[in-house]
N, C-alpha and C positions, 0 to 999 in steps of 0.2 A: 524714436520709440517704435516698438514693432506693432505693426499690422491692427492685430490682435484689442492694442487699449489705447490706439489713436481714435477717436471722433474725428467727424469728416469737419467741421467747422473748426477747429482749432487745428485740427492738422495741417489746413491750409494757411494757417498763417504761416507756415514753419518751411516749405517747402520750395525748391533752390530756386524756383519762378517767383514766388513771392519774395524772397529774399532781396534778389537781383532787382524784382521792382521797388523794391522799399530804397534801393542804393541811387537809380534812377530819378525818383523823388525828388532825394536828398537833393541831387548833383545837376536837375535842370530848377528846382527852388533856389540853388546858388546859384545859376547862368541867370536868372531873373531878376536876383537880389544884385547882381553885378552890374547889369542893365540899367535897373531902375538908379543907382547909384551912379549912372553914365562913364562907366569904366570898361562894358563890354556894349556894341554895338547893340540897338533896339530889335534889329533884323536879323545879326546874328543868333540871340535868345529866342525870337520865333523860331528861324530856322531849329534852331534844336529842339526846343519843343515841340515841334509839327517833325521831325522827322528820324529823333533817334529813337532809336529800334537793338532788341538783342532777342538772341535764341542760348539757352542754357546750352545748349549741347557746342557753339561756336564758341563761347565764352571756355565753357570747361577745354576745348581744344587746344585754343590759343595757350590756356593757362597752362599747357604742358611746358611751350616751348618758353613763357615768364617766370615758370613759376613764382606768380603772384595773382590772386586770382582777381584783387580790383584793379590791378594796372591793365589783366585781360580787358575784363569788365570796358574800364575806358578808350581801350583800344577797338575795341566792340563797338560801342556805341560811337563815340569819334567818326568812326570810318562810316557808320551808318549815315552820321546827319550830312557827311562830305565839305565843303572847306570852312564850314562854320563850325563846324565837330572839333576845333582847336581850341574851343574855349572851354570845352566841356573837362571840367574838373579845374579850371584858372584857379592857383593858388591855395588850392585843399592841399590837402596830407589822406592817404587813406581812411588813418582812424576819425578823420572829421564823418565823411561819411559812414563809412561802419558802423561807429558808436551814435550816431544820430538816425542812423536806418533800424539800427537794432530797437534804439528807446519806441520808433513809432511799429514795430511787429511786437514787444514785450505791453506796451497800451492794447494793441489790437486783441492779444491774447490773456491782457490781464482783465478785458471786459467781459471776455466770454468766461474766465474764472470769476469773478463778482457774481456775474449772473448766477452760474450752477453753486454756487458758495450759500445764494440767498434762498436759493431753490431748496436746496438740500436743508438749509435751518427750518423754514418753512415748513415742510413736509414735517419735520420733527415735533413742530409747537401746534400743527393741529394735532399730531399721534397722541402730543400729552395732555391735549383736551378732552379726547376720548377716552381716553383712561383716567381722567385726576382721580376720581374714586375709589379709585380699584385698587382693594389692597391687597400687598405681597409681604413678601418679608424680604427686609434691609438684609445686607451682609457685609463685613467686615471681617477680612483677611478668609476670606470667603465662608466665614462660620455665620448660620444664622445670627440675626443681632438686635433690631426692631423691627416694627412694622414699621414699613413703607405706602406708598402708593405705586403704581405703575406710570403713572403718568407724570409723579413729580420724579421719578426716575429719566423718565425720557427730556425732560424740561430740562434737567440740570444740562444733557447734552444741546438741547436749542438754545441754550444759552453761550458754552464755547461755542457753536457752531457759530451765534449771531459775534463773539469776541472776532472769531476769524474773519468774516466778513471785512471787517475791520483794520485788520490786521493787514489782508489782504488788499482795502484800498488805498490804506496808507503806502504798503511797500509797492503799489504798482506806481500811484501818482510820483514819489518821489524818484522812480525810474524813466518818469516819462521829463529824461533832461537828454539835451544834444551841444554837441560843442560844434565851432567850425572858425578855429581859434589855430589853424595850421600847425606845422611843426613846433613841437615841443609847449605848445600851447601860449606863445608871443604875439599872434597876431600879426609878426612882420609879414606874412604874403597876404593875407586874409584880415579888415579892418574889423571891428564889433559892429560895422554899421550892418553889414551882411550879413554876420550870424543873428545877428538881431530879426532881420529882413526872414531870413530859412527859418529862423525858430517861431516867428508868428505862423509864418505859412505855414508849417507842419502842426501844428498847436505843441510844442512843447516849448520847457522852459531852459532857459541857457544854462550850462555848469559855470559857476563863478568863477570858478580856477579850476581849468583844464590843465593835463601836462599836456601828453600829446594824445591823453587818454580820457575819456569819462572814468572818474576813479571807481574802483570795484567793492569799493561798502556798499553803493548803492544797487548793486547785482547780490550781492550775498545777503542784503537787506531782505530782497525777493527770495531768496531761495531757503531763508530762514521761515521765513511768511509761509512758504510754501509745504515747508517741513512740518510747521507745529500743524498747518489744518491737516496733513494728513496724521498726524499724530491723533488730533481730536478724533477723524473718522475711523483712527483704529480702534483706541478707546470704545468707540461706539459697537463696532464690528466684535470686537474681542467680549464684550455682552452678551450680546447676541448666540454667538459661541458657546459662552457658558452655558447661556439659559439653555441652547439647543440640545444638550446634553442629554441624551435618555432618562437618566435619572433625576436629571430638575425637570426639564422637556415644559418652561413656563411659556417660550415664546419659540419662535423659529422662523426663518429668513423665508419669502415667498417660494414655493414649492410648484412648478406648471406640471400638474397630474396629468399621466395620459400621455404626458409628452417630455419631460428629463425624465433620466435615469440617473439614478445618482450613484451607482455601482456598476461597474463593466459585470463583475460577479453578482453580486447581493441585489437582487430587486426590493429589496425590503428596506433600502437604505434611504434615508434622505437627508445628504450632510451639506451643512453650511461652506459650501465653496464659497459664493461669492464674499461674505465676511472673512473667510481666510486669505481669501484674491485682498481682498483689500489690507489684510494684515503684513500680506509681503509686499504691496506694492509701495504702504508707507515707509518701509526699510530703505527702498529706491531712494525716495523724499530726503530721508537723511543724509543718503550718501550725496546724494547733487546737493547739498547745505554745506557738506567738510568741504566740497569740494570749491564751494561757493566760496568761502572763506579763507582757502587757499590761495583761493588768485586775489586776494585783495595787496600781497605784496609783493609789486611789484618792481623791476631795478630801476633808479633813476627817474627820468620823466615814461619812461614805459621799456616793458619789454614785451611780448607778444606768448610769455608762457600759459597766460589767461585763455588763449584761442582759441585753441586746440579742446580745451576741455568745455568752453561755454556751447562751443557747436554741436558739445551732447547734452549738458545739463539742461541750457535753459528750452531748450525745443522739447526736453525728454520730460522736465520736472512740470512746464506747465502743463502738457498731452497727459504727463502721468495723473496729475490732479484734476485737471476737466473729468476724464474716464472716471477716478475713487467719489468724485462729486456725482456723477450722473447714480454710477453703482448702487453709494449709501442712500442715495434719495430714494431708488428702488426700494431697497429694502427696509426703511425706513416707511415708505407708503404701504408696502406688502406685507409689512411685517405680523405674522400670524401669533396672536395672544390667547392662551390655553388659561382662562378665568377659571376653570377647575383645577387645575394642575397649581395654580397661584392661591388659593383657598388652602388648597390638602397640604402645601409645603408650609404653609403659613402654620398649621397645627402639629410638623414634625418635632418640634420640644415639648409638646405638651402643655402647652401654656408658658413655657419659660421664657419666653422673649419678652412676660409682661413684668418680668423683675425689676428693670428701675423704675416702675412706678408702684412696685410694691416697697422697693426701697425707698421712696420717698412719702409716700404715706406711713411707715414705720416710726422716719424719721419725725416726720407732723406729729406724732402721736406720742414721741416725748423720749423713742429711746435715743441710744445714742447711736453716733453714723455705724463708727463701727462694729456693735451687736447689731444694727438693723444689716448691715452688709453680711457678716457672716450667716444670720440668721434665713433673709434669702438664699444664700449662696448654694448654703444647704440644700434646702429645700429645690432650688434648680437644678442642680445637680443630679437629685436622687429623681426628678421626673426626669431628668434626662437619661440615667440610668435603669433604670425600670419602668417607665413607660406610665409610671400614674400620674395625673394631670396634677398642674402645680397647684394649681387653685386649689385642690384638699389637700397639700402638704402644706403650703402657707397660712390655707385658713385652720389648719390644726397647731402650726408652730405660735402662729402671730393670731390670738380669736378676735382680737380688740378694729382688726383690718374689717372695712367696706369692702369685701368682694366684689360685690358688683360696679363701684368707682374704679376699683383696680383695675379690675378684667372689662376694659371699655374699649373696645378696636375704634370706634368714633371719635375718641380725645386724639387720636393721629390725624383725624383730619379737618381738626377745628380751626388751622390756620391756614387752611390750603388755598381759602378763597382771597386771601391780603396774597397768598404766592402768584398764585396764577394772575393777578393783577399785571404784577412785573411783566410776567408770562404775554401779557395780551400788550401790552408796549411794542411788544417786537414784531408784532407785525404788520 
């Protein structure tokens, strides 16, 4: 991922020094596990551990003249530890280590995703504490439709955000697996006693049935996880968006006065980039999911067409979703709420949003559903088109209606305190 929506903490999991040490790990945890099983000398395993050593830039050298870049790798480190450096790698296959280096950098980096995942819900379920009262008007297929609140608006999203969480620790634990089960996944160079031995040390859990590969559901598993939460935070973002619209202008994305510009031309502008930053970067999300799900079929017990694309996906798709999580939480704390602008849209029908509960006191009253529906319909309508409040077109259609039961903005928020219950579970 570029520059620009790498974080410095998750970046470094990703980066060809950490990489190489995660292989390193792997590969004197196996001179250990070999040791302990008394199959490779007690002294030889010290020696490798006290003294192998690599530089990326020797490793990528070498890997010109292999191209292969973990037989570089072991050639690297081998020649470092000097004649005990023959044990290093006894009886692997590369994708032992790879796919078991890779399971403890996709742990490392699915922690610091959990983290900003909780952070981000967080930030959302106080936002709709501060608002539960505060009412707006609902929309549906973006027409006015009921009252709302602002805050049980914002709730509904701290709630997928808290689903993601979820989501997200499911798909990371079940990636944090490593094989070390050698070619084609038989165990003939390499016993279970050893992988057994590497997978405690490392804390992750063995794949039952290796080919020569950790199978790739379990990568596409992540990169689905990965997909819907930025999907939730566009959903959120794309809100945002709306509201920030001049002509609803209810809410809008933190603004630093004095200091952005939000127009090379236009000083007078101030538009929601970073929810639209966030709208293109969940599209990214999607495409590293197809792409996730692509490499799950692979030929035989493996082929290596997974490779090539996981060394963009999964560095790119987690960097992409740390950066969309840190983002939404910004804005989600920043988020500026215009309680006048949410008042004055709330009375753009005229009162006509309070029709189904004029239809249903109609109904109470003994006509039938469908004169009490037309009967409203009318009557919203005609406020809608001529601007006179509904409440004297209804109470002139219907005399027998409680206006004042009808026309009650409070009976919206008679249930909010059993919602926001829920609400306060989560955190």
């Amino acid at each position: 991922m570029i520059e620009r929506y790498t974080r410095e903490e998750i970046g470094s999991v990703w980066t060809p020094q950490a990489k190489m040490e995660a292989w390193l790990r792997v590969e004197l945890a196996a001179t250990d596990a070999w040791a302990a099983e008394g199959a490779v000398p007690a002294e030889a395993a010290a020696a490798c551990r006290e003294r192998a050593s690599f530089t990326v830039e020797a490793v990528n050298e070498r890997e010109r003249l292999t191209n292969h870049d973990v037989a570089a790798f072991i050639d690297e480190v081998a020649e470092s530890v000097g004649e005990e450096g023959r044990w290093i790698h006894y009886g692997l296959t590369s994708s032992d280590v790879l796919d078991t280096a890779l399971a403890t950098q996709i742990t490392e980096a699915g922690t610091i995703l959990i983290e900003g995942a909780r952070a981000y819900r967080d930030a959302l379920i106080d936002r709709a504490f501060d608002f539960r009262d505060t009412l707006c008007v609902g929309r549906t297929h973006g027409v006015h439709a009921e009252p709302t609140t602002f805050g049980l608006r914002l709730a509904g999203f701290a709630f997928e955000a808290d689903r993601n969480v979820h989501r997200l620790e499911r798909a990371v634990a079940q990636c944090a697996v490593g094989k070390l089960s050698g070619a084609v996944g038989t165990y003939a160079s390499v016993p279970p006693a050893i992988e057994a031995r590497v997978m405690e040390s490392l804390g992750l859990q063995r794949e039952e049935i290796a080919t020569q590969v950790v199978p790739r559901d379990r990568h596409a598993e992540l990169l689905g996880a990965i997909a819907i939460a930025g999907a939730g935070i566009e959903r959120f973002a794309t809100e945002v968006r709306h509201l920030q619209r001049t002509e609803v202008r209810e809410a809008e994305e933190p603004f630093a006065s004095g200091q952005q510009k939000g127009s090379s031309a236009m000083p007078h502008k101030r538009n929601p980039i970073r929810c639209e930053r966030l709208t293109g970067l969940a599209r990214l999300l999607r495409g590293y999911s197809q792409t996730g799900l692509e490499n799950v079929a692979l030929w035989h017990e493996r082929d290596i067409s997974h490779s090539g694309a996981e060394r963009v996906i999964l560095p790119d798709a987690t960097i992409t979703l740390d950066y969309m999580q840190h983002l939404a939480r910004e804005v989600a704390s920043g988020l500026v709420v215009h309680i006048d602008r949410l008042r004055s849209n709330l009375e753009q029908t005229h009162g006509a949003l309070f029709s189904q509960r004029a239809l249903t006191a109609l109904v109470e009253s003994g006509m039938t559903r469908d004169d009490a529906y037309r009967t409203v319909q009318a009557a919203a309508h005609e406020a809608f088109d001529t601007g006179t409040h509904f409440r004297e077109l209804i109470g002139t259609a219907a005399p027998q209606l409680d206006l004042d039961e009808v026309f009650d903005y409070d009976a919206y928020l008679t249930h909010l305190p059993e919602i926001f219950e829920r609400l306060e579970k989560l955190r």
